[in-house]
C-alpha positions in Angstrom: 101.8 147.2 97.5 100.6 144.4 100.0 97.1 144.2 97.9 99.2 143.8 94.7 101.0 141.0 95.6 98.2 139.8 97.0 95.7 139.8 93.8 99.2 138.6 91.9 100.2 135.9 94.0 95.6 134.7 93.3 95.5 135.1 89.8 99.0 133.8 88.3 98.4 130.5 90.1 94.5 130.5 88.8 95.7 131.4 85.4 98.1 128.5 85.0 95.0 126.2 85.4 93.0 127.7 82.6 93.6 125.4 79.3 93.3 127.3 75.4 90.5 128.4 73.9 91.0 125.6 71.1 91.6 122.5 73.3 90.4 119.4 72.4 90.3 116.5 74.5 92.8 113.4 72.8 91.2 110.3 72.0 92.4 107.5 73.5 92.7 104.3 71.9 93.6 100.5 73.1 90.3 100.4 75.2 89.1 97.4 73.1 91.8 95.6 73.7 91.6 95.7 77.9 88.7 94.0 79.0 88.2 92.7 83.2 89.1 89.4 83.3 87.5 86.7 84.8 88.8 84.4 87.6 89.4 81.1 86.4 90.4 77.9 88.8 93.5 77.8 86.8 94.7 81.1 87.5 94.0 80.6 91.2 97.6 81.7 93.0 98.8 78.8 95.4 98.3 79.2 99.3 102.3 79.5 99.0 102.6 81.7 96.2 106.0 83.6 97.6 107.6 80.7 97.5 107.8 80.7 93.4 110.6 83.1 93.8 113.1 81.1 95.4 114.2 83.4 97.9 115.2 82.2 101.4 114.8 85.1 103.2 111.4 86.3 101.7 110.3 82.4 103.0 111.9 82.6 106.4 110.5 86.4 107.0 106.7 85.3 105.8 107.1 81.9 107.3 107.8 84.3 110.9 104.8 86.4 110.1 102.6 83.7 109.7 103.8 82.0 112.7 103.6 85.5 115.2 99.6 86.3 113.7 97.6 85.5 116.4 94.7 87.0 114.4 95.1 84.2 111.8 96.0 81.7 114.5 93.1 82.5 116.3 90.5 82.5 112.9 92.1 79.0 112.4 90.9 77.3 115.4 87.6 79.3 114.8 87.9 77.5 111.1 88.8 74.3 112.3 86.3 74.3 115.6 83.5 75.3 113.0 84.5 72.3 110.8 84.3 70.0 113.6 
């Protein structure tokens, strides 16, 4: 009984991943029409790009995780030491 359930419980779950003897793979079409775009200056987002929303809390909440990142604070002096 055991090896029964055992050769069952294999072959119904392999069997559910064979596809028809008559499939045919659908063409997709649109592909023309999406091609990688390129980045231009214009479509450069601004340093303070959360701010187009207009939403106080989202500013106040990145505004405190810009200030507490002492990984960015720290690759800011490095910035501004290797400018100077």
């Amino acid at each position: 009984m055991n090896s029964r359930l055992l050769i069952l419980g294999t072959a119904l779950p392999l069997s559910a991943c064979k596809l028809g003897p008559n499939f045919q793979l659908p063409s997709l079409s649109g592909g023309s029409k999406w091609k990688e775009g390129q980045a231009t200056p214009s479509s450069r987002l601004p340093d303070t790009w959360w701010r187009q929303f207009g939403d106080g809390e989202l500013n106040r909440l990145v505004d405190r995780a810009l200030s507490a990142n002492n990984d960015l604070s720290a690759a800011k002096s490095r910035g501004d030491t290797a400018r100077a």
